[in-house]
N, C-alpha and C positions, 0 to 999 in steps of 0.2 A: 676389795678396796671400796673404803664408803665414797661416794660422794656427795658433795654440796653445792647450794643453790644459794647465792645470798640476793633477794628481791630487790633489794637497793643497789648491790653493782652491776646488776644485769639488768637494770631500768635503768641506768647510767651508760653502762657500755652500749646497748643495743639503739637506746637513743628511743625507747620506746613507749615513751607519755605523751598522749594525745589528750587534748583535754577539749571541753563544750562541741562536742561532734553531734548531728543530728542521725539519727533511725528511723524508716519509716517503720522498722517493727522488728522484733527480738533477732529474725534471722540475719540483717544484715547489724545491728548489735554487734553479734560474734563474730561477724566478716571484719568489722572493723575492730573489735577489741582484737583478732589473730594477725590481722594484717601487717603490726609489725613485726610479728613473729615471721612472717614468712618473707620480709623488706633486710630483715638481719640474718635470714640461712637457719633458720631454728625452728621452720617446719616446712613441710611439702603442704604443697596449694591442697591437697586431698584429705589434710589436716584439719580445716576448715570446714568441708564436706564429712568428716566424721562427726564431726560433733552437733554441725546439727541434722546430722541422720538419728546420732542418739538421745538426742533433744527430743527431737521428733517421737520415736520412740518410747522413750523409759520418763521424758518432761525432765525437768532444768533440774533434776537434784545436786547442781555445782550452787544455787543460790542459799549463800551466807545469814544473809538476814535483810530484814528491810533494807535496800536500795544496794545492794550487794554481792555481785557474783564472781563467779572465779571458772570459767568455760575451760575446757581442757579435754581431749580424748583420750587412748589409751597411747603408750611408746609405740608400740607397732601401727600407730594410724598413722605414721608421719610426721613425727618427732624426730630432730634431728641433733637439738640439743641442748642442753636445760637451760630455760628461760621465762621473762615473763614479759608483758607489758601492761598497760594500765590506760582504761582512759576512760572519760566522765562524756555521761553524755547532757544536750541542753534540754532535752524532754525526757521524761522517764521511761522506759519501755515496760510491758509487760509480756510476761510469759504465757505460751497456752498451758493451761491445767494449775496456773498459781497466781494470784492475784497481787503479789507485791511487785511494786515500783522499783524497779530497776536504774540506777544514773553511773553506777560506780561498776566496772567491767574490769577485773585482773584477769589477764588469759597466761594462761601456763602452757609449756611445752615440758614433759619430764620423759626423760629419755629411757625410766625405769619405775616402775611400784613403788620404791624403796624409797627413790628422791620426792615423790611425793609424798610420801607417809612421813618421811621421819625429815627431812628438810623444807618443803615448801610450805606445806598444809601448819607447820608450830609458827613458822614465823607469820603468815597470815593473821592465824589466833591471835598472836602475842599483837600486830600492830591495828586488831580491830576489836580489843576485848572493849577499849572503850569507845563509844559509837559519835561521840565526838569527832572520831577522826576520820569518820566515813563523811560526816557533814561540812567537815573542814577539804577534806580532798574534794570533795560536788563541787563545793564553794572557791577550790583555789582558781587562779587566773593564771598560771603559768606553770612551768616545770618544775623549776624552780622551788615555788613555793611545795610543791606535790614532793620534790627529796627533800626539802627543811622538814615534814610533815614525817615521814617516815624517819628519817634519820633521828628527831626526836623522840620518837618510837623506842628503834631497832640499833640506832646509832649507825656506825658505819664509815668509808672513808670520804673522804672532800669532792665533790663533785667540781 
């Protein structure tokens, strides 16, 4: 049985856009781009702890592109179940071992390989091919405007 992940009703349902958050530095970053995941039951607190073990380790290869990451461990770290959240931060962070500006944090939970390859990871591509809308999301001031943004995108149902 496939399953699917739609980014926009799971940042609806889980209630999980945070936006203008401050970091003292990339590890709490990911604490707080995970932290809704783990306020909505769609990962274990050690979810968190895996990824920046592998951070730590292998460095940020979840970052997208200038100001752009998408943090994530494996299903067996503490995935519970497919989701995402999103949230901007008011300073940029940087990563060790990479020098881009970080403001825009999507954190995933994929409960399988499969949900991220062929469900999460296309729709990402499809709503950041144009980099407008990484500039536009930093930039929004509410939740709000962060689904009108995507939804223009990716479309999707009414929030």
């Amino acid at each position: 049985m496939e399953e699917n992940i739609s980014l926009l009703d799971s940042l609806i349902e889980n209630d999980s856009i945070n936006l203008n958050l401050y970091a003292k530095d990339w590890k709490e970053a990911i604490e707080l781009s995970i932290k809704p995941l783990l306020e909505s039951g769609s990962v274990e607190k050690r979810y968190i702890d895996a990824v920046i073990d592998v951070t730590s380790k292998y460095g940020p290869y979840y970052i997208l592109s200038e100001k752009l990451a998408m943090p994530h461990a494996r299903p067996e770290d503490g995935a519970l179940k497919n989701a995402f959240s999103l949230i901007t931060l008011k300073e940029p962070i940087v990563f060790e071992g990479d020098d881009r500006k970080i403001s825009v944090l999507i954190a995933l939970s994929a409960t399988s390989s499969e949900i991220h390859v062929s469900s999460a990871l296309p729709q990402i591509a499809e709503l950041f091919s144009d980099s407008d809308v990484v500039d536009n999301i930093e930039k929004a001031k509410n939740k709000n405007e962060v689904i009108d943004i995507i939804k223009k995108v990716l479309g999707g149902k009414d929030a």
